[in-house]
C-alpha positions as CSV (number, residue, x, y, z in Angstrom):
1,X,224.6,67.1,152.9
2,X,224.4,69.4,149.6
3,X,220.6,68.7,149.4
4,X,219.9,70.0,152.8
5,X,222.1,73.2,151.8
6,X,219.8,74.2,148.5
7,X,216.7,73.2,150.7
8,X,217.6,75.7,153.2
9,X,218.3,78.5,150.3
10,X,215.2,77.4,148.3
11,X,212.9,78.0,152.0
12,X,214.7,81.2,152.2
13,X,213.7,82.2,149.1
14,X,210.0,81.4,149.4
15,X,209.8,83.3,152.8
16,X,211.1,85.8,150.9
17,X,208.8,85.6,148.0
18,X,205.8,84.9,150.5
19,X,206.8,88.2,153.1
20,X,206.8,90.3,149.3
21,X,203.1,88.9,148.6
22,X,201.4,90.0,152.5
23,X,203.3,93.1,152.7
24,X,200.4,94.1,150.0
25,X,196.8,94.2,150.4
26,X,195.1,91.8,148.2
27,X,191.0,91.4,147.9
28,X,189.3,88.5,149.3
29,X,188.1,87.6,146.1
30,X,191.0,87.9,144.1
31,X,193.0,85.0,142.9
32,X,196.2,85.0,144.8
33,X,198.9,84.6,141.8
34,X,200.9,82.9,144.0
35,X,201.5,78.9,144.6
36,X,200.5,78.6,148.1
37,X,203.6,78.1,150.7
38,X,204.9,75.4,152.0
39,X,203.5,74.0,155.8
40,X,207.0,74.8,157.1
41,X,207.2,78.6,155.3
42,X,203.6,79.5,156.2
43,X,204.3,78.4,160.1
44,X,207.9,80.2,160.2
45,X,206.0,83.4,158.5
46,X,203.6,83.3,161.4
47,X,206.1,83.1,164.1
48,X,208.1,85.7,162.5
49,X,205.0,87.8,162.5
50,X,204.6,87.8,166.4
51,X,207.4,88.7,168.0
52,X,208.4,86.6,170.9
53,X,209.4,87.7,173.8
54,X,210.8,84.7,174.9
55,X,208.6,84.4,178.0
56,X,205.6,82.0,177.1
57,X,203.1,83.2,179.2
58,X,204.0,87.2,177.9
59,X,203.7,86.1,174.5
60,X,200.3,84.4,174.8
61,X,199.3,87.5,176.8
62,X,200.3,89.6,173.7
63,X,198.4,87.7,171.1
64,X,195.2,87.3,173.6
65,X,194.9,91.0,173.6
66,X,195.9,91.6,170.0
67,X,193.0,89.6,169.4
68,X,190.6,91.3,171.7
69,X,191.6,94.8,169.9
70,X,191.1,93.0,166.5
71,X,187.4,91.8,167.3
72,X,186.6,94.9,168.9
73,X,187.6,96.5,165.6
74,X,185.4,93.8,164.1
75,X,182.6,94.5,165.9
76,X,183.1,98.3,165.8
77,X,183.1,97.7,161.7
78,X,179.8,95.4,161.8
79,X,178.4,97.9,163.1
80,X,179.4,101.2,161.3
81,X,180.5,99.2,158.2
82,X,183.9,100.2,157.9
83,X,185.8,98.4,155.3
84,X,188.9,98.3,157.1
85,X,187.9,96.1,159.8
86,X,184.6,93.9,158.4
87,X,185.4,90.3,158.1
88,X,186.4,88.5,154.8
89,X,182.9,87.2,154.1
90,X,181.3,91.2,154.2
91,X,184.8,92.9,152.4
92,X,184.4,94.3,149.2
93,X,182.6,97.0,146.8
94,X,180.3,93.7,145.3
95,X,179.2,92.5,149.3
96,X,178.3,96.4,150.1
97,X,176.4,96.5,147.1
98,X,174.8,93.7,147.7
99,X,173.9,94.5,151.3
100,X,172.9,98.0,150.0
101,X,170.3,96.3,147.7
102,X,168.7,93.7,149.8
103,X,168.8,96.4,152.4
104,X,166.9,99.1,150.4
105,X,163.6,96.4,150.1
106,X,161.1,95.0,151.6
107,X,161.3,91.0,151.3
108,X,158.7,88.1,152.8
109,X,162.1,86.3,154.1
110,X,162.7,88.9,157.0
111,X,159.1,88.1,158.2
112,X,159.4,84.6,158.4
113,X,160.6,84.4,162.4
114,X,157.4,86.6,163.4
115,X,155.1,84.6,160.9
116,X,156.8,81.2,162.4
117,X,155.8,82.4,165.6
118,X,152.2,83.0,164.8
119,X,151.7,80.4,163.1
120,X,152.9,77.9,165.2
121,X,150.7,79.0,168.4
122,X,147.7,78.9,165.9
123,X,148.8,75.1,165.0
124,X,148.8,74.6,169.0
125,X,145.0,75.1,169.0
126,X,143.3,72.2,169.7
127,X,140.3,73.3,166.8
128,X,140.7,71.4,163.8
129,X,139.5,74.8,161.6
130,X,142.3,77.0,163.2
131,X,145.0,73.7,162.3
132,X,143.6,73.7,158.7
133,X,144.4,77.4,158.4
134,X,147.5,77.4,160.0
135,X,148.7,74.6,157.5
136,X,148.0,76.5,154.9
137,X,149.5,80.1,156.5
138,X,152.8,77.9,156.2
139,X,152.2,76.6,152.9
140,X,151.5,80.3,151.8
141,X,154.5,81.9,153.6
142,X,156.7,79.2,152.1
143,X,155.7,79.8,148.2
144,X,155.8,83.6,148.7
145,X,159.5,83.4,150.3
146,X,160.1,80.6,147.2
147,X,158.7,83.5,145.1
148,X,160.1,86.5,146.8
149,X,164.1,84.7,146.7
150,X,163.6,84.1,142.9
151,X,162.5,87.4,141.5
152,X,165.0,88.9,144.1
153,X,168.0,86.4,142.6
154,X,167.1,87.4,139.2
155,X,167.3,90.6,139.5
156,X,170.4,91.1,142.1
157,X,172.1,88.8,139.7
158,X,171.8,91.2,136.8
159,X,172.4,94.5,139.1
160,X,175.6,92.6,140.2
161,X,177.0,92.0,136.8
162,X,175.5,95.3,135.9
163,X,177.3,97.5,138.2
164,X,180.7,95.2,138.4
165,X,181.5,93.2,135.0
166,X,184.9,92.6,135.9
167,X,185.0,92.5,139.3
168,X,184.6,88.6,141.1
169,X,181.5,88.0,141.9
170,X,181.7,84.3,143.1
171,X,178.7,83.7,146.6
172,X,177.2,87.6,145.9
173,X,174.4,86.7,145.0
174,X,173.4,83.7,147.3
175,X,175.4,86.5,150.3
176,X,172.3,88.4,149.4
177,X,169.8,86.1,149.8
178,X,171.2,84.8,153.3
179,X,170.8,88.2,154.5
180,X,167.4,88.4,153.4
181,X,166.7,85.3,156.2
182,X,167.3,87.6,159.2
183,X,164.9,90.8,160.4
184,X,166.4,94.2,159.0
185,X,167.5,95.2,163.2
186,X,169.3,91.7,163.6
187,X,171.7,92.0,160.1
188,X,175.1,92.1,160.7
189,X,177.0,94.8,159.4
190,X,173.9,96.8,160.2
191,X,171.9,98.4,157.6
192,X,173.2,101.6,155.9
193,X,170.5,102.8,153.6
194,X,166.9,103.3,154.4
195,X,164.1,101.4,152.7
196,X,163.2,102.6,148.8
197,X,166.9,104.1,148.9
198,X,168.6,103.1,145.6
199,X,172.1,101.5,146.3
C-alpha cells in the first residue's frame, strides 16, 4: 500500500525529469545525459504528447495527417537540405560536411550502376574474347572502386577530424562512402555544391 504510493511519486518525478529533457533540442549524435525512461514513462509521455480527443477514429485521423505534414517536410528537406526537417541519419554540421565533400568529387563508385550495365550485356555475348574482357572490366572496376573508397576514407577521415575535433563523429566517414554508391542525380538530400567546389 505505501510502496505503490512512492512508486506513483517516483513515475511522477521521472515524467517530469523526462518532459524537462525533450522540451530541449539535443543533436543526434550527442550523448543523452539522461538514464533512459522507464517503458511505462516513455509510453505515458507519448500519449501525453497527442492529444486525444476521445473519439478513436479522430485521433488516428489526427496523427495520420500529422505524419503526412511531417514527411512532406522530410521530403521538402531532402531536397533543399534544410536542417530542420532532414532525417536523423543526414542531421548535423559533420553529415553536411561530409555530403559537401563527397559531393564536390568525382568517384569510380557513382559509375558503378552504368559500368554494371555494360558490362553485363558484354558478358551476355556468346564470343569467348568479348566474355574474357568483360571479366576483366569487372575485375578492373572492382579494384579501382577498392582504390577509389580507400584514398577517399583516408582523406575524409582527416578532413572530418580536421574541421570538427570535438564534435562526434561516430558513422561520418563510412555516411560518406555509402553516398558515394549512388549516381550524383539519385543522392538523397540532393547535392548542394557543384563539382571541384571546396566544402
Amino acid at each position: 500500500m505505501f510502496g505503490s504510493r512512492s512508486s506513483k511519486e517516483d513515475k511522477d518525478a521521472a515524467t517530469e525529469k523526462v518532459g524537462a529533457g525533450l522540451s530541449q533540442p539535443r543533436h543526434p549524435q550527442a550523448p543523452k545525459g539522461r538514464p533512459t525512461p522507464k517503458r511505462a514513462v516513455a509510453q505515458s509521455q507519448r500519449k501525453a504528447v497527442v492529444a486525444s480527443t476521445g473519439n478513436r477514429k479522430e485521433d488516428a485521423k489526427r496523427a495520420r495527417e500529422n505524419r503526412r505534414v511531417e514527411l512532406a517536410k522530410q521530403r521538402e528537406a531532402l531536397a533543399n537540405g534544410d536542417q530542420r526537417y532532414l532525417p536523423a541519419r543526414d542531421k548535423g554540421p559533420v553529415r553536411k560536411f561530409v555530403r559537401d565533400y563527397v559531393d564536390s568529387r568525382y568517384s569510380v563508385a557513382e559509375m558503378f550502376l552504368p559500368l554494371a550495365v555494360i558490362i553485363l550485356v558484354l558478358s551476355m555475348v556468346r564470343i569467348p574474347s568479348i566474355q574474357n574482357i568483360a571479366l576483366l572490366l569487372w575485375l578492373g572496376v572492382i579494384v579501382l572502386i577498392l582504390l577509389d573508397s580507400v584514398g577517399l576514407f583516408i582523406r575524409l577521415r582527416k578532413a572530418v577530424n580536421a574541421r570538427f575535433p570535438d564534435e562526434p563523429k561516430r558513422g561520418a566517414v563510412a555516411y560518406g562512402l555509402m553516398r558515394t554508391l549512388q549516381m550524383r542525380r539519385l543522392r538523397l538530400p540532393k547535392p548542394q555544391v557543384k563539382r571541384g567546389e571546396r566544402p
